[in-house]
C-alpha positions, -999 to 999 in steps of 0.1 A, spaced: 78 -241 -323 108 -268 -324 84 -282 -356 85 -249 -376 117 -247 -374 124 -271 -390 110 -255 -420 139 -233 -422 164 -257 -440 143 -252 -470 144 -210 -464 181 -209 -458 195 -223 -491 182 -189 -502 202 -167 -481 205 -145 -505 174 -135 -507 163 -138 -472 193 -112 -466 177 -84 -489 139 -95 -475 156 -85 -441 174 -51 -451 147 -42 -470 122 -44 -437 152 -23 -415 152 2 -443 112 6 -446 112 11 -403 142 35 -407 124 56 -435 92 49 -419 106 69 -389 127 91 -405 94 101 -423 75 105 -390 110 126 -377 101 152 -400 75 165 -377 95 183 -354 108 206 -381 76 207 -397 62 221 -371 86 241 -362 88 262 -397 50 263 -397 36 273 -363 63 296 -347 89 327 -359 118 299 -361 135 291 -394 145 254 -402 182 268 -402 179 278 -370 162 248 -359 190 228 -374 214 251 -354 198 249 -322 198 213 -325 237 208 -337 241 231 -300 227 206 -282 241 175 -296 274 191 -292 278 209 -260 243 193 -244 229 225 -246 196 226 -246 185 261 -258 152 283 -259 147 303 -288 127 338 -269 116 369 -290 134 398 -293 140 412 -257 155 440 -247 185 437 -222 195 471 -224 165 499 -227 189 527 -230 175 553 -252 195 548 -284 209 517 -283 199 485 -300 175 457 -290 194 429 -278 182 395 -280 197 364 -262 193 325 -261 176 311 -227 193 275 -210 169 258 -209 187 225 -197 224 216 -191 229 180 -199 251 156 -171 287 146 -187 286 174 -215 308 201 -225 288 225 -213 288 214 -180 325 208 -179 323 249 -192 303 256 -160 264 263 -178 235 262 -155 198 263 -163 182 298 -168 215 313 -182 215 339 -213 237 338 -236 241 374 -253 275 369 -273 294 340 -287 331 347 -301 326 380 -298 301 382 -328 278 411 -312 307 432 -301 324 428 -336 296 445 -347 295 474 -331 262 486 -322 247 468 -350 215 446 -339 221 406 -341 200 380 -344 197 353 -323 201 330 -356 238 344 -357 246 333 -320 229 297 -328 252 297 -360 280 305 -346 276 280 -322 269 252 -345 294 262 -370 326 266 -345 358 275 -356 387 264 -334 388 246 -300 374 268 -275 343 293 -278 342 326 -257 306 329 -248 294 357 -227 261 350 -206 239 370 -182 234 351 -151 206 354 -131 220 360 -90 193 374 -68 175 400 -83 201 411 -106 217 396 -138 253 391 -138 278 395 -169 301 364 -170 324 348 -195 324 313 -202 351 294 -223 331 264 -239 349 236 -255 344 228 -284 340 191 -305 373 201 -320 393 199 -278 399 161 -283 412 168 -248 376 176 -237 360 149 -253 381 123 -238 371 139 -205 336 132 -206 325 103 -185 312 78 -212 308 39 -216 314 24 -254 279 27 -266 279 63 -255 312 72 -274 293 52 -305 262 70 -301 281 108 -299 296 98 -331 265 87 -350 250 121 -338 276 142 -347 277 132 -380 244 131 -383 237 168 -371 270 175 -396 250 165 -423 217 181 -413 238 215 -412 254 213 -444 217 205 -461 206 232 -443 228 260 -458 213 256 -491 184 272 -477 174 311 -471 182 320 -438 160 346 -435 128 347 -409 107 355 -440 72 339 -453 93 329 -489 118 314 -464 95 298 -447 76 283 -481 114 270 -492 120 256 -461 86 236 -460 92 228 -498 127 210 -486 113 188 -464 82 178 -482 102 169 -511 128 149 -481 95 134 -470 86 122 -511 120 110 -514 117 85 -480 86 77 -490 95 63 -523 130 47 -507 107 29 -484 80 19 -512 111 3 -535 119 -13 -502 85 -30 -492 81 -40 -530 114 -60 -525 106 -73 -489 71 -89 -504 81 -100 -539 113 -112 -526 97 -129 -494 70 -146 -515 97 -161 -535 114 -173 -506 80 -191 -496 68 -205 -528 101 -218 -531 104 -231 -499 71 -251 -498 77 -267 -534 109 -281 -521 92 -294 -490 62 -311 -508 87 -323 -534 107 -342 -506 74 -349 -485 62 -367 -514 95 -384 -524 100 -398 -488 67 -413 -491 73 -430 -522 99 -445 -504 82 -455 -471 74 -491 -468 41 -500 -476 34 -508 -434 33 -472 -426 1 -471 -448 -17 -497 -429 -46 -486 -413 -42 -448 -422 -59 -430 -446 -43 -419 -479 -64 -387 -480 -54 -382 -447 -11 -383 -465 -23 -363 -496 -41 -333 -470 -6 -330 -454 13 -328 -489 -10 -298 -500 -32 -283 -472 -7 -284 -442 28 -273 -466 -2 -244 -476 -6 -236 -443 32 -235 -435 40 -216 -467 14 -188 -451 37 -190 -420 66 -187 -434 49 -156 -455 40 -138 -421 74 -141 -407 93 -129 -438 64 -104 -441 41 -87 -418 62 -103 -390 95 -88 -396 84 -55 -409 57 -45 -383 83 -54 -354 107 -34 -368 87 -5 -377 79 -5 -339 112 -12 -328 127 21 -350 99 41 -339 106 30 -303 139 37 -308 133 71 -323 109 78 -289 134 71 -270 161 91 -285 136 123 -283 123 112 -250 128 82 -230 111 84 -195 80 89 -222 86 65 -238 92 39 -214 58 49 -194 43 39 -227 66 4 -230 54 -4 -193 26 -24 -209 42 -43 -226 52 -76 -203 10 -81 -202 10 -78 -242 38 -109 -243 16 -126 -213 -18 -125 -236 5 -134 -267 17 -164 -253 -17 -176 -242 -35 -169 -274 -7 -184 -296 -16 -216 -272 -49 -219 -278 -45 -212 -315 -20 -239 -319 -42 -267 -301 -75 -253 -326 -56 -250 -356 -41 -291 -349 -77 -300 -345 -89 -282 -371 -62 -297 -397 -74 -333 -384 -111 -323 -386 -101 -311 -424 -82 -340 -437 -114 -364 -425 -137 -344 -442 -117 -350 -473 -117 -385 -467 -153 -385 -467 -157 -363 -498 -134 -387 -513 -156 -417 -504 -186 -406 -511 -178 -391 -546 -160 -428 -559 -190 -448 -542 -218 -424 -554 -233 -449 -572 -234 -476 -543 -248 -445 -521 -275 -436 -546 -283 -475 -550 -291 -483 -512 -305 -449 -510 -278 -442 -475 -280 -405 -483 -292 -396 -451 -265 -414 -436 -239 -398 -457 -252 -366 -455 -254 -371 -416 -217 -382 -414 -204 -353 -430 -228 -328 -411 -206 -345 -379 -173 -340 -394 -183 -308 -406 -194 -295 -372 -162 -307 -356 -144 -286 -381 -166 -255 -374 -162 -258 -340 -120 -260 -345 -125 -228 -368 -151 -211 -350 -122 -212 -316 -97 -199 -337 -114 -170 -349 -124 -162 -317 -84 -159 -303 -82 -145 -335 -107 -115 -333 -98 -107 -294 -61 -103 -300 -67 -66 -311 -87 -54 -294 -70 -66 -261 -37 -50 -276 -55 -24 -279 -68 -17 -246 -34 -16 -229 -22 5 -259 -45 29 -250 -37 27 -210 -1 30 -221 -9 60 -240 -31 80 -222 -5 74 -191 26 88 -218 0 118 -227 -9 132 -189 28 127 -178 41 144 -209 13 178 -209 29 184 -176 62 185 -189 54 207 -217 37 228 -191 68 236 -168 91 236 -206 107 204 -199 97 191 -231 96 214 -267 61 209 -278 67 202 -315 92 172 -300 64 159 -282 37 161 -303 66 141 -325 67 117 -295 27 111 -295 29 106 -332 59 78 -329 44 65 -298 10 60 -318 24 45 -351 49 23 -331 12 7 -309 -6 5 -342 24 -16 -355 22 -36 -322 -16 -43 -329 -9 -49 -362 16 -80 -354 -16 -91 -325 -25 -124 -346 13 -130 -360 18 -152 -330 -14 -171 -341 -3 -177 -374 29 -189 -363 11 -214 -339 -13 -222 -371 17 -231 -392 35 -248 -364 10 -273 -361 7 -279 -392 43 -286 -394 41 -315 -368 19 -334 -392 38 -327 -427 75 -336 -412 57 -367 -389 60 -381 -421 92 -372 -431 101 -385 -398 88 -418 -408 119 -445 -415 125 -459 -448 124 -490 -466 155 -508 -453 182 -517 -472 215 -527 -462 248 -507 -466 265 -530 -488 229 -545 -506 246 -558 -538 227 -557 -572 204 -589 -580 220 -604 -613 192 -611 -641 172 -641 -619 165 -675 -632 134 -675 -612 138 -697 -582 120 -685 -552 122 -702 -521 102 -688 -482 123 -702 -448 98 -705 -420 84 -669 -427 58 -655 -406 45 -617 -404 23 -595 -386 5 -565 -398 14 -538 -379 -16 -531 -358 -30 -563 -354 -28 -591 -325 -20 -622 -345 2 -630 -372 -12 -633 -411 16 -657 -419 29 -684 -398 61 -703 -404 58 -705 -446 82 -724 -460 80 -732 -497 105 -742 -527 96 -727 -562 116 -743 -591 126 -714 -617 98 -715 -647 68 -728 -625 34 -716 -626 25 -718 -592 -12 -710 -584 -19 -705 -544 -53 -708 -534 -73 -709 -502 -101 -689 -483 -104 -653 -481 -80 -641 -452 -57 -670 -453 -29 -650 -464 -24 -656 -497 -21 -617 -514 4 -612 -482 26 -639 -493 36 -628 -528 36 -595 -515 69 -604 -494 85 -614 -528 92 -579 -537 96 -564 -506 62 -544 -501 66 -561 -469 92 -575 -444 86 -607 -430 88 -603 -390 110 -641 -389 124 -660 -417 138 -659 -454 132 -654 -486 156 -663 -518 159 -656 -554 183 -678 -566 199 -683 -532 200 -651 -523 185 -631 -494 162 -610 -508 172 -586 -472 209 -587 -491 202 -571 -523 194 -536 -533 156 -528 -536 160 -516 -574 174 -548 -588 151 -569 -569 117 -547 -578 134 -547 -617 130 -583 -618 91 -588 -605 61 -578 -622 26 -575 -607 -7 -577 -618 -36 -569 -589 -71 -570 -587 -70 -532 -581 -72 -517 -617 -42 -488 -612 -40 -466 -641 -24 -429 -641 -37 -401 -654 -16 -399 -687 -21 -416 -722 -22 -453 -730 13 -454 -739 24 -442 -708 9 -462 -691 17 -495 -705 56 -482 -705 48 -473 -670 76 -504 -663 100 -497 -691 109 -464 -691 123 -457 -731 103 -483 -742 100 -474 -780 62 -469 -795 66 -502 -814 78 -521 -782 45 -508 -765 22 -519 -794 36 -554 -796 24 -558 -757 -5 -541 -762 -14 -570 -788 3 -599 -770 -25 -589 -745 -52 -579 -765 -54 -543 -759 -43 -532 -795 -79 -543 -811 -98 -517 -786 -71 -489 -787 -64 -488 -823 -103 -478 -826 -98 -451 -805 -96 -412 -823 -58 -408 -804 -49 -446 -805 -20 -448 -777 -21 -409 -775 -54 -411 -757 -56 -397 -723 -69 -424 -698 -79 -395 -671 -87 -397 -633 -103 -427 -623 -100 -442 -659 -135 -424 -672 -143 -439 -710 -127 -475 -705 -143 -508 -691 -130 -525 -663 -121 -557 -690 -97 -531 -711 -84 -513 -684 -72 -549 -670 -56 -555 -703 -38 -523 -708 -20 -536 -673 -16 -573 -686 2 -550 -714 24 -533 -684 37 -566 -674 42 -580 -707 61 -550 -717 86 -551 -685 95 -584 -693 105 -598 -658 118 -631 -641 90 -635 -619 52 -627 -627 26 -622 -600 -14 -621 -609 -35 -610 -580 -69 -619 -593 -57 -605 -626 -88 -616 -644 -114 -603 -621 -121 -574 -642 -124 -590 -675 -157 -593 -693 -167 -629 -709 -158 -618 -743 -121 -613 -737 -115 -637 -712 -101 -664 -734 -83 -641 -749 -66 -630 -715 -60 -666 -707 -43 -675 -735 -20 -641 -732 -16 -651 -697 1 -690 -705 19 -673 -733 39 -649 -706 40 -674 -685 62 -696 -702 101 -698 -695 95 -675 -660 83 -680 -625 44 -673 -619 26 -669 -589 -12 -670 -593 -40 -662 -569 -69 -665 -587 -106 -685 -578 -116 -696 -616 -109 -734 -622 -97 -725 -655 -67 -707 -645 -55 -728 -613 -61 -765 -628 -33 -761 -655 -8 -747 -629 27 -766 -623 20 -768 -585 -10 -752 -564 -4 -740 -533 -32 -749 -508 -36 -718 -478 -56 -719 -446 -52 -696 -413 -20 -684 -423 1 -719 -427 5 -743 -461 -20 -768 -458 -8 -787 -488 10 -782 -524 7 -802 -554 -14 -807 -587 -46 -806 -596 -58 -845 -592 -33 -854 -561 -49 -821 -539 -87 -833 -554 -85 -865 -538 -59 -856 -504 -70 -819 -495 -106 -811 -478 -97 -779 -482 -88 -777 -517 -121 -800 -525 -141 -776 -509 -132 -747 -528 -132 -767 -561 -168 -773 -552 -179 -738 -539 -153 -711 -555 -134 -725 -586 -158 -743 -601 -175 -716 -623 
């Protein structure tokens, strides 16, 4: 996941955000289990004779004193004819290191008075609710309470003196670590508060108390549910923002750092392969990011609080049902694994096919020609296959994550259910707190299974990662530290026994070029296909580095000044017809940014373009559009011609700039062409006789090396090589 990471330079500038996406999931679990908390009293109110007030009580008694108490009917201690029913409160359990321990409680004991509260009534009956309030509402630091003990076969009258929260003394006595003394605080305020809600509510065992008391918590219940509902709304809008964000910035640099890669790194690869990182793979990492500031950081959490909340009520339960968990992070790990090594393939399998769909949709015409349909339709039917396969594996990780999770949730469970009806049985565990336990136990597995293919996603995006920062990993076009800014060049140009090598290939395109241009020459450089011409000018500006040698503009090292100044200074013209998707005018200032509209024009006519485009219903307004649809290759050519002209720069380079035009412009072009060359350095490559016989010196290119250099007559009559293109290419 070291990849993925990565990915979080681009979360964490929003901190802010990121903060409230993460309190907002704590406060959904928290709610989430307060809401399935409420059971207990629920229960409690609706199935037996106890009030919620009393609940509360009996609840405040044992965080307190760890008292554990049983709430019996009215039984009769004394049957004496005339007097009262008594009732009493059953120990149920005396909890280790509590203050009813240190009081000297033991299981089975009844408590029949506390502070004196039967005897001060004086024959009156009492409730056991007044002994459970009294107990939770204590006034001072000790409590008298009076309990029947159970010795033999008799009961025994005994007094007990039970500290109270109040005894600091006593509370310092307890045998407690840090956490303890944190967690009795949390409690006692937290049973505090439950008793104080609690007294705005009818004490009395009565249906109409009953109804209020069921009214309370339903509308406690509304009120977490609508807490935790404004919380989830923030936790997604917030964490989609965070993502959106995130990935925007990442493409934005992704694409930036490309722009800026040398042109090398491109040889041999497959731009669709670039463009299916920019905006497939950042897609795919945006959709990680979304799980782990989503579904990934709530679900966990709802489990953990839920866990938590299991554990407070009961934790041997709860830890039979956590005892399958190492196998859950075993089968985790090995799905994620296998999902990572699909989802690679699958990104690979996906960026081919677009290749292809790419090819085939520019060269349709070619395919429909030579009738290779069949073949097409064969090639993608491979790469689609391989891509079917890729997804076909990840689905299947995919769709046996849950249901393995939830085979051992089920073990886990049925294990936490059998142990815990035994329990019940022998009244170690209140059954409303353990039907509370089931119900936490069951919502924290479902959140489990719900998280089954988060891993998977995380592997998903984490591949996906290694291909989009691979090429933000890639190095930059060099340029020195202290590169000084090219001063507007004369135009001299001068290679220093240069040689290069493509990366990827055995044996070098240029071998030991030297060569002295003289500022304001036209300089045409002709030779067979693969002799290195297109490679050689394309070391002037730097698209390249040579592996050995120099290059100077005016005596300087190309290597020594800065990559703007030098690239300023050059304009290109190729045999690759580039236009943008944007209007004429656009395109032509494409070199000259703030060129004005009438700048634009007059290059537009200095290389013929004006006379097609002022036809045109938009003029310079018209949108070119993808591929240049609605233009011929001839006016396309000119509207770059125009580009150059426009940018106005010391050195000129045409790459077959006329192999586009049609026969009715061409003079036209030519004569555009000699008029822009004049007073600047030109390099041509061109094979049409009419453009290389007029140059100042032609440059004569064979196997990498300069065969020979001069003008037109002298290389006619001295160089084979020149002769025999005259008679086979440039001739025509």
């Amino acid at each position: 996941m070291r990849e993925f990471r990565r990915v979080f330079q681009y979360v964490w500038p929003q901190w802010p955000r990121v903060i409230v996406v993460v309190v907002s999931a704590m406060m959904i679990a928290a709610m989430l289990s307060a809401s399935f908390m409420t059971i207990i009293p629920l229960l409690t109110v609706m199935v037996s004779n106890e009030g919620l007030p009393s609940w509360v009580d009996r609840k405040v008694s044992d965080v307190y004193y760890g008292l554990e108490l049983q709430v019996p009917e009215a039984a009769v201690v004394s049957a004496e004819p005339g007097t009262p029913a008594a009732v009493y409160l059953r120990v149920i359990r005396v909890r280790k290191d509590s203050l009813a321990q240190q009081a000297g409680f033991e299981p089975q004991d009844r408590i029949i008075d506390v502070n004196d509260v039967v005897s001060a009534r004086a024959g009156r009956e009492v409730s056991y609710a007044s002994l459970l309030r009294t107990l939770a509402c204590p006034k001072g630091a000790i409590l008298p309470v009076k309990i029947k003990r159970v010795k033999g076969t008799t009961l025994v009258d005994q007094t007990l003196q039970l500290p109270t929260p109040q005894d600091e003394a006593a509370i310092r006595n307890l045998k407690s670590s840090p956490f303890s003394r944190l967690k009795r605080r949390i409690q006692f305020a937290a049973v505090y508060a439950a008793a104080w809600a609690v007294d705005f509510l009818p004490r009395e065992q009565t249906p109409r108390g009953k109804t209020t008391a069921v009214i309370a918590l339903m509308g406690l219940v509304t009120g977490i549910t609508v807490i935790r509902c404004i919380a989830k709304f923030y936790q997604d809008y917030l964490g989609q923002k965070v993502v959106q964000v995130a990935v925007n910035n990442l493409r934005q640099d992704v694409f930036g750092h490309m722009m800026q890669m040398p042109m090398a790194a491109f040889t041999g690869e497959r731009p669709s392969d670039t463009i299916s990182r920019i905006v497939r793979d950042t897609s795919t990492m945006g959709a990680g990011i979304q799980v782990l500031l989503g579904k990934a950081l709530r679900e966990p959490m709802n489990a953990l609080f839920m866990l938590g909340a299991a554990l407070w009520l009961n934790w041997q339960l709860a830890l039979v049902f956590l005892g399958g968990a190492p196998f859950v992070v075993v089968l985790l790990g090995t799905f994620g694994s296998r999902m990572k090594k699909a989802t690679r393939r699958s990104l690979v399998a996906s960026s081919q096919m677009l290749a292809k769909l790419q090819e085939v949709v520019t060269g349709l015409r070619v395919v429909k020609i030579y009738n290779q349909h069949a073949y097409e339709h064969e090639a993608f039917r491979g790469i689609n296959d391989r891509l079917l396969r890729q997804l076909l594996r990840m689905s299947k990780v995919d769709a046996a994550s849950q249901p393995v999770l939830e085979v051992l949730g089920m073990l886990a469970g049925a294990g936490a259910i059998i142990l815990g009806m035994a329990w019940v049985s022998d009244n170690k565990v209140d059954g409303s707190e353990f039907l509370a336990l089931l119900a936490l136990l069951g919502a924290s597995a479902e959140a489990v299974r719900k998280t089954s293919d988060i891993w998977n996603r995380m592997q998903q995006a984490n591949a996906a990662s290694e291909r989009v920062f691979a090429v933000l990993d890639q190095p930059l076009e060099k340029e020195k530290p202290d590169a000084v800014v090219l001063p507007p060049a004369k135009g001299n140009v001068e290679f220093r026994n240069v040689s290069f090598t493509y990366p990827k290939s055995e044996r070098p395109t240029l071998r030991n070029i030297s060569l002295s241009i003289t500022a304001g020459l036209n300089v045409a450089i002709v030779g067979p296909n693969g002799a290195g011409k297109t490679t050689l000018i394309n070391l002037i500006p730097r698209l390249f580095d040579p592996d050995s040698g120099e290059i100077l503009i005016d005596g300087r090292n190309i290597h020594d000044v800065t990559l703007k100044s030098l690239r300023d200074q050059i304009g290109m013209v190729t045999q690759d017809i580039l236009t943008f998707n944007d209007t004429i005018a656009t395109n032509i200032a494409y070199g000259r940014p703030g060129a004005t509209k009438d700048d634009v024009v007059a290059a537009a006519k200095r290389a013929f373009a004006h006379e097609f485009v002022s036809r045109m219903p938009q003029g310079y307004d018209t949108i070119i559009g993808e591929h240049s649809v609605g233009l011929s290759g001839g006016q396309l050519q000119r509207i770059i011609i125009a580009r150059a002209i426009l940018k106005n720069p010391a050195i000129l380079i045409f790459d077959e700039a006329t192999s586009q035009i049609d026969a009715e412009s061409e003079t036209k072009i030519h004569e555009a062409i000699e008029e822009i060359m004049r007073g600047r350095t030109t390099f041509i490559i061109a094979h049409r006789f009419s453009t290389v016989v007029t140059a100042d010196v032609i440059v004569v290119m064979n196997d990498g090396r300069i065969i020979a250099q001069g003008r037109h007559d002298e290389l006619i009559r001295t160089c084979p090589v020149y002769q025999a293109l005259y008679e086979t290419q440039l001739v025509r």
